[in-house]
C-alpha positions in Angstrom: -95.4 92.1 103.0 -95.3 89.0 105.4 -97.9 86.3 105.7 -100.2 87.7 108.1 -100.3 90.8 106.5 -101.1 89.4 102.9 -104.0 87.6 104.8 -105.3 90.4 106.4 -105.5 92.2 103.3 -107.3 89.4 101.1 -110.2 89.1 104.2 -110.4 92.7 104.3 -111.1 92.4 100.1 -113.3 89.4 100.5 -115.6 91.5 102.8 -116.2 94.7 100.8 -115.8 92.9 97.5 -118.2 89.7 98.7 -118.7 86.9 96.0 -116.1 87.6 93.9 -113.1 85.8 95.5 -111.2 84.8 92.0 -111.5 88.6 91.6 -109.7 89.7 95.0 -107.1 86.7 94.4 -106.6 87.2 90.6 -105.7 91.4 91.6 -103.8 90.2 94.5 -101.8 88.0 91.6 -101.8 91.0 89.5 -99.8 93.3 92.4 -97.6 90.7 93.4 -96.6 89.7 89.5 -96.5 93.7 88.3 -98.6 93.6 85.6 -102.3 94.7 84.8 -105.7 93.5 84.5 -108.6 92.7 82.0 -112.0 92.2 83.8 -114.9 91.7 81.7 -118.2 90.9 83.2 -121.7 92.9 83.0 -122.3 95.8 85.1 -122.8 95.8 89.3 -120.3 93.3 89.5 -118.3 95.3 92.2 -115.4 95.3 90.0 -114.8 99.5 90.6 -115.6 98.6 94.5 -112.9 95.7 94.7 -110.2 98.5 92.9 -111.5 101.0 95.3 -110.8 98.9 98.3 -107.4 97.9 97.9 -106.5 101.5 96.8 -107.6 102.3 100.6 -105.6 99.3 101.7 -101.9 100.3 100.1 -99.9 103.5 100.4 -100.6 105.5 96.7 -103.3 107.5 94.8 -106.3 106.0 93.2 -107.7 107.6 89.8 -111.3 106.3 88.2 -110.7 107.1 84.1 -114.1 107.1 82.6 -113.5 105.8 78.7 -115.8 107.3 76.3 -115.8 108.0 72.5 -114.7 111.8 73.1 -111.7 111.0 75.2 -108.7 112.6 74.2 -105.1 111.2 75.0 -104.6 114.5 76.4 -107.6 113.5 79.0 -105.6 110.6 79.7 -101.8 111.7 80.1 -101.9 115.6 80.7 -100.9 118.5 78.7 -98.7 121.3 78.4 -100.0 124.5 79.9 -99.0 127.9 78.5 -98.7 130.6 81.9 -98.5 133.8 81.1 -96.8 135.4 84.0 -93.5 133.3 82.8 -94.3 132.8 79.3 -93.5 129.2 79.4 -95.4 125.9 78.9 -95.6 123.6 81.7 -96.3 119.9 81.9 -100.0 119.4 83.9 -100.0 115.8 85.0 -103.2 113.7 83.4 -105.2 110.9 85.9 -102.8 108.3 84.5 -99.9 109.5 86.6 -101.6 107.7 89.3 -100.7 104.6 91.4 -103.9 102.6 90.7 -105.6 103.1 87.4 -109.6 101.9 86.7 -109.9 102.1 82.9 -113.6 101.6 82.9 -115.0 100.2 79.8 -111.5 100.7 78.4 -113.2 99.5 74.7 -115.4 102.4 74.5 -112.1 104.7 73.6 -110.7 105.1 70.7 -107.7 104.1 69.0 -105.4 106.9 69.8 -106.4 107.0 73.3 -105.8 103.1 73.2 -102.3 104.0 71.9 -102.0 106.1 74.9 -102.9 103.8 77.0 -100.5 101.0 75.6 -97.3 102.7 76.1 -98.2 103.6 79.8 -98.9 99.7 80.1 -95.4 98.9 78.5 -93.3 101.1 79.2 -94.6 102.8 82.4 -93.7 106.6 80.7 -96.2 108.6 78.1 -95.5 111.0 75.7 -96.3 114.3 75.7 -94.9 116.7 72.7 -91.4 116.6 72.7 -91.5 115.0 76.0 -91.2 111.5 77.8 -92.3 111.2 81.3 -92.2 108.7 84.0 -95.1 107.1 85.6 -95.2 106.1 89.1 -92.8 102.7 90.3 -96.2 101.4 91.7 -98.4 101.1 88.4 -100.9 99.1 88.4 -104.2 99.3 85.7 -107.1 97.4 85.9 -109.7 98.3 83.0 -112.9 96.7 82.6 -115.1 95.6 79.3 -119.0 94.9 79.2 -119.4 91.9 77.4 -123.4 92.3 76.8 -123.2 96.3 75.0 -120.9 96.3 71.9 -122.6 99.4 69.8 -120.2 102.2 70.0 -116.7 100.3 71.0 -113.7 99.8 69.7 -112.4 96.7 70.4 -109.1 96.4 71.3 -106.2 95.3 69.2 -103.9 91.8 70.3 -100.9 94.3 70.5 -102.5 95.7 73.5 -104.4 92.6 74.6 -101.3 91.2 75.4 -99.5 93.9 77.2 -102.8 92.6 80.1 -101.3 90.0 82.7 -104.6 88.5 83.1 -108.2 88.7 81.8 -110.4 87.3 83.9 -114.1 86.7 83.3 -116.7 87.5 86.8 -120.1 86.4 86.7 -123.2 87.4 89.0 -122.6 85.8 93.2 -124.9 83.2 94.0 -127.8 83.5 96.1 -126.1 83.9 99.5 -123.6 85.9 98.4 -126.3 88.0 97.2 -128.1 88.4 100.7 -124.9 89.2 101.9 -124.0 91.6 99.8 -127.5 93.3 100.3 -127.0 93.8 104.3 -123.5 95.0 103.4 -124.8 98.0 101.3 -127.6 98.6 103.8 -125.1 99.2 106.9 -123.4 101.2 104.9 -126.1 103.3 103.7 -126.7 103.6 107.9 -123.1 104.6 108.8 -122.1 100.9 110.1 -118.7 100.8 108.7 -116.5 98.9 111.7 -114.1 97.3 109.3 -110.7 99.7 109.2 -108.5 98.5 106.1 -105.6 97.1 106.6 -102.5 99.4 105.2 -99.8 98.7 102.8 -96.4 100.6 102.3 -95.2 100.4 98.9 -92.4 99.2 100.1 -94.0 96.1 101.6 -94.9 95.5 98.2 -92.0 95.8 96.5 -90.2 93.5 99.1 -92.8 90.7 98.1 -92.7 90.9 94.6 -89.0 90.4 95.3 -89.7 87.6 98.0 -92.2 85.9 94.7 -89.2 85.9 91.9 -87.1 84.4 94.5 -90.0 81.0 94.7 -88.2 77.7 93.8 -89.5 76.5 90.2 -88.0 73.4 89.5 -86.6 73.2 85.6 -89.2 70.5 85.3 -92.0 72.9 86.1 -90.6 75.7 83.5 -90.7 72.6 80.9 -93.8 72.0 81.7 -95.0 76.1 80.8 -92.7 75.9 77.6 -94.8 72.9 76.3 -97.6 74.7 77.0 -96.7 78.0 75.4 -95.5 75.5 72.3 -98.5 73.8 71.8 -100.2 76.5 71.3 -97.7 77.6 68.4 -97.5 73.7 66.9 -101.1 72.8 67.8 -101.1 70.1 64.7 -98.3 67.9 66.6 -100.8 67.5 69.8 -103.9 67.0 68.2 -106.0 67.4 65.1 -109.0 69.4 66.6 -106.6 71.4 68.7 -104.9 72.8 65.1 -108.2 73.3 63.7 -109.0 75.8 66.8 -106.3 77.3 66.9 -105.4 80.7 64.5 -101.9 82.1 66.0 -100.4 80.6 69.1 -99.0 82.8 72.1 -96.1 85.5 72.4 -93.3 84.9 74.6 -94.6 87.8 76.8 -97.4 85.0 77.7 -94.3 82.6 78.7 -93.3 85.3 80.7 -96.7 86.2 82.5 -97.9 82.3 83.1 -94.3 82.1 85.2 -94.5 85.4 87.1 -98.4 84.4 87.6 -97.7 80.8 88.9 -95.3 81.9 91.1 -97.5 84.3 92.6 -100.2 82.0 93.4 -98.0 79.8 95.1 -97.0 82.7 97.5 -100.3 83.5 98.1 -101.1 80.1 99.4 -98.3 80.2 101.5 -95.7 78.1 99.4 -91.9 78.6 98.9 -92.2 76.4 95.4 -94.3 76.0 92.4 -96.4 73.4 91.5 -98.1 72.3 88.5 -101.2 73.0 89.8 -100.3 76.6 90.2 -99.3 76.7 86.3 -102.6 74.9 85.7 -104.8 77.8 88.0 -103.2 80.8 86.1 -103.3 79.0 82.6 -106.7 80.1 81.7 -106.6 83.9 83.3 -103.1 84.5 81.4 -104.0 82.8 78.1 -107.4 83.6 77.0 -106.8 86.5 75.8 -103.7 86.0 74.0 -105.0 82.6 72.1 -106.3 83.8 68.4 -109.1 81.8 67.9 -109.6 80.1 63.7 -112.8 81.5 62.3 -114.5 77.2 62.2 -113.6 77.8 66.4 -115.5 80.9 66.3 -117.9 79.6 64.1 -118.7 76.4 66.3 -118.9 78.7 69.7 -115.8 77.6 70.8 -114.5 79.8 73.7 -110.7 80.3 74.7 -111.6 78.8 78.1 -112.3 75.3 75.9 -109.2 75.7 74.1 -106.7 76.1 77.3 -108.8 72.8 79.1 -107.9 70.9 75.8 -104.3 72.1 75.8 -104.0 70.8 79.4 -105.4 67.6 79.1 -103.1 67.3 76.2 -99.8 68.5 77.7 -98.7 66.4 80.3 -97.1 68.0 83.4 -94.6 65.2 83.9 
């Protein structure tokens, strides 16, 4: 995927999907870095829309997964199917063996579906019976939590928290966006649909997730993440309130994600090198959810998004 192309695709996004730009960028980032997506935000947020759209855009199948109490893994990953005409059970392939996964309201599963769920994340393969299978090379999920409605969910465990890339947080477009966004749905509703999508090969996209490992990150840049990822393991050696905040610190996974995540961003504004600002842009989607928060944080309404602005201004990038 070249330039122009990449460009072409993030307009194309920013038109259906209109007001949610950190959205479109941050599962542009998501793609380019292989890894999936946390999106919490209250309802009509066009979050199924924006997953919708760039399933049109790239060269793979597209699967909606409604989560609900009742779902079974089986729901999820498939099961065997006994045919009588050979006597024999055959494999029938769930809605997971898709390219592009929407979880929707992922915390409304339960636990066992969760399970399921986290080894497709990890391992891209699920387990059926006796039986391991492979998911698709292009696997991407992006599941979605309402943060308002908690009755009836099962929130879901750090294990799989942290098997997410990113979690970002979308809130409601301003006022502009707004009018936009009502003429859009009105030409629609009236057949006015001149925008064709741009199209992706999976290939394209494997070439530039290739062409983003290969970014130049100077070994001052990678010190800078591993102070980062430390501090949030030795919090007391930084700064007093910062320990108090603080519960558990990061996994290496999250080292991991804030350099694959950086290095996207930088290719996506047309860079051939990371800079700290890139580290500092991805900081908050890639740690939020991984930070465990001490109950006096919790306690004085501190959110996560606090935590990672104190950890910056604390960790120098020099």
């Amino acid at each position: 995927m070249n330039a122009n192309a990449l460009q072409q695709l993030r307009s194309y996004l920013n038109s259906q999907v209109i007001g949610q730009t950190e959205l479109v960028n941050q599962l542009l980032v998501a793609l380019l870095a292989d890894g999936h997506i946390l999106v919490e935000g209250p309802p009509g947020l066009a979050k199924t829309r924006a997953v919708k759209c760039l399933a049109d855009c790239i060269e793979g199948d597209f699967h909606r997964v409604q989560f609900t109490p009742d779902l079974l893994p089986a729901d999820l990953t498939g099961t065997d199917i006994f045919r009588p005409e050979t006597g024999e059970f055959v494999f029938q392939t769930g809605p997971i063996f898709n390219s592009l996964i929407l979880a929707d309201e992922i915390n409304r599963a339960p636990a066992k579906v969760q399970a399921a769920m986290l080894e497709a994340m990890a391992e891209k393969q699920i387990t059926a019976g006796r039986n391991t299978y492979s998911l698709p090379e292009l696997f991407l999920v992006m599941a979605t939590q309402n943060p308002i409605e908690q009755e009836g969910t099962y929130p879901l465990p750090e294990a799989q928290l942290d098997r997410f890339l990113i979690h970002l947080n979308v809130d409601y477009p301003d006022a502009k966006s707004e009018l936009d966004i009502l003429r859009l749905n009105r030409g629609e509703a009236q057949g006015n649909t001149e925008t064709t999508p741009p199209t992706i090969t999976q290939s394209e996209i494997f070439s530039a997730r290739r062409a983003v490992l290969e970014i130049h990150m100077a070994e001052p840049i990678e010190q800078y993440i591993i102070r980062l990822i430390m501090a949030t393991r030795h919090p007391s050696q930084y700064d007093g309130t910062l320990a108090q905040w603080l519960e558990m610190g990061v996994s290496p996974r999250a080292t991991i994600a804030l350099d694959r995540c950086a290095r996207a961003h930088a290719w996506l504004n047309g860079r051939d090198f990371v800079s700290p600002e890139d580290v500092q842009a991805m900081a908050f989607p890639v740690l939020r959810h991984r930070l465990l928060l001490s109950y006096q944080a919790q306690a004085e309404g501190i959110t996560p998004n606090q935590v990672i602005e104190k950890l910056l201004s604390l960790v120098g990038s020099a």
